[in-house]
C-alpha positions in Angstrom: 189.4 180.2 116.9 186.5 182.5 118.1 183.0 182.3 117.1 180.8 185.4 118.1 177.0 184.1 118.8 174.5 187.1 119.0 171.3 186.7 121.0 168.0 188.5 120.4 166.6 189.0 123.5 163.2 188.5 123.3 160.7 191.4 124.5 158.9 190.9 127.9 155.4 192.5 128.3 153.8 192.7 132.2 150.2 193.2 132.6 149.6 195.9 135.0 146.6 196.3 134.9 142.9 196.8 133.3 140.0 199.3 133.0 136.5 199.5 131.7 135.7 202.5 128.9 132.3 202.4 127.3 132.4 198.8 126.1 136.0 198.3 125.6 138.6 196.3 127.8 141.7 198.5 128.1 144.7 196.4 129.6 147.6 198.3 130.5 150.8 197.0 130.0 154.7 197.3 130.7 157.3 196.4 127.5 160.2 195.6 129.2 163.1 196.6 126.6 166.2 194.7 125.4 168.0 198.0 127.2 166.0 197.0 130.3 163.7 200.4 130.3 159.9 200.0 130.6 157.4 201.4 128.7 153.8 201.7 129.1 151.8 200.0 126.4 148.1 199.9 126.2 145.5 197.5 124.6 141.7 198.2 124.1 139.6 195.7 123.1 135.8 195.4 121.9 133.3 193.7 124.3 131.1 193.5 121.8 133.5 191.9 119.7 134.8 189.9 121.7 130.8 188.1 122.4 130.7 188.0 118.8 133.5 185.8 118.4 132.9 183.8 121.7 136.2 184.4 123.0 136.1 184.4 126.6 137.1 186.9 128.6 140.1 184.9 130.7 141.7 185.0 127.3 141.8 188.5 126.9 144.9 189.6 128.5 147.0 186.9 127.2 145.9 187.6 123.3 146.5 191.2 123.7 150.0 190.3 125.1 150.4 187.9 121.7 149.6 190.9 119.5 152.2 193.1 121.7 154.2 190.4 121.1 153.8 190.0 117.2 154.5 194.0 116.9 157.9 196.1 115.8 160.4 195.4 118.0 161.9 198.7 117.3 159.2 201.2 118.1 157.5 200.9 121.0 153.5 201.4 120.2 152.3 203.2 123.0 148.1 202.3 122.5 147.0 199.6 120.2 143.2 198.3 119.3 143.0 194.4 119.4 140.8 194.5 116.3 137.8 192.6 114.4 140.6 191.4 111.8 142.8 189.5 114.9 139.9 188.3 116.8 138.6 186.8 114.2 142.3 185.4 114.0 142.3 184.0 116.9 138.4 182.4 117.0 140.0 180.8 113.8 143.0 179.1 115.4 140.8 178.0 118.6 138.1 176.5 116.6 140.3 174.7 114.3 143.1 173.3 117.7 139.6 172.2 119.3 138.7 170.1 115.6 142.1 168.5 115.7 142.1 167.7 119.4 138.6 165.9 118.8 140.3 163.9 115.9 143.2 163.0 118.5 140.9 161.6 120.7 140.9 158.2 120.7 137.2 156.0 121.0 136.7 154.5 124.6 138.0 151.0 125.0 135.1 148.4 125.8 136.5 145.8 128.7 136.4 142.5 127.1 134.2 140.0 128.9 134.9 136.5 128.9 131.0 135.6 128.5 129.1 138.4 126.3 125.9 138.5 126.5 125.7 136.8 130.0 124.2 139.9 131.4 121.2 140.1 129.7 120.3 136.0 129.1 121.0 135.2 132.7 122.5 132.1 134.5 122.3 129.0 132.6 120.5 126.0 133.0 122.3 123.4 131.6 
């Protein structure tokens, strides 16, 4: 007996590239299709937005690749605006992955000593 799998193939987006228009961060991206064509996508994003929400700019590219990402598969979007709405989104999930890595952490571990105390009294005189 046969059994037929089927595979989504996931989308692939390639940063080419980015520019600087009047207080925006355009990145200029590549969607490389399931049919293996490639389409230029582009992603603007607000500076002064982005201050606002402290999100540095290293991050940048990589969130505008996750919001390619989380778009329609089947219609390419040839611009898109990396909004208020998703960078507050984003500032969200980073502030609450850096609360629960400070609950993971665990308290330092003191050495135990086989005389405490001996540091500060001294040597003994008995």
């Amino acid at each position: 007996m046969e059994t037929t799998t089927t595979r989504t193939v996931k989308l692939q987006f390639i940063l080419t590239g980015f520019t600087q228009e009047l207080g925006f961060r355009v990145f200029a991206f590549e969607r490389l299709g399931q049919d293996r064509v490639r389409t230029r996508c582009i992603v603007k994003a607000d500076l002064g937005l982005v201050r606002r929400y402290g999100i540095r700019l290293q991050e940048l590219p990589l969130m505008c690749r996750g919001l390619l990402e989380r778009g329609d598969d089947s219609e390419p979007t040839p611009s898109m605006v990396f909004g208020e709405e998703q960078m507050r989104a984003c500032a969200n999930e980073r502030a609450a992955a850096k609360e629960g890595a400070a609950h993971k952490r665990k308290p330092p571990r003191r050495p135990v000593v086989e005389n405490p105390g001996a540091a500060w009294r001294g040597p003994s005189q008995y």
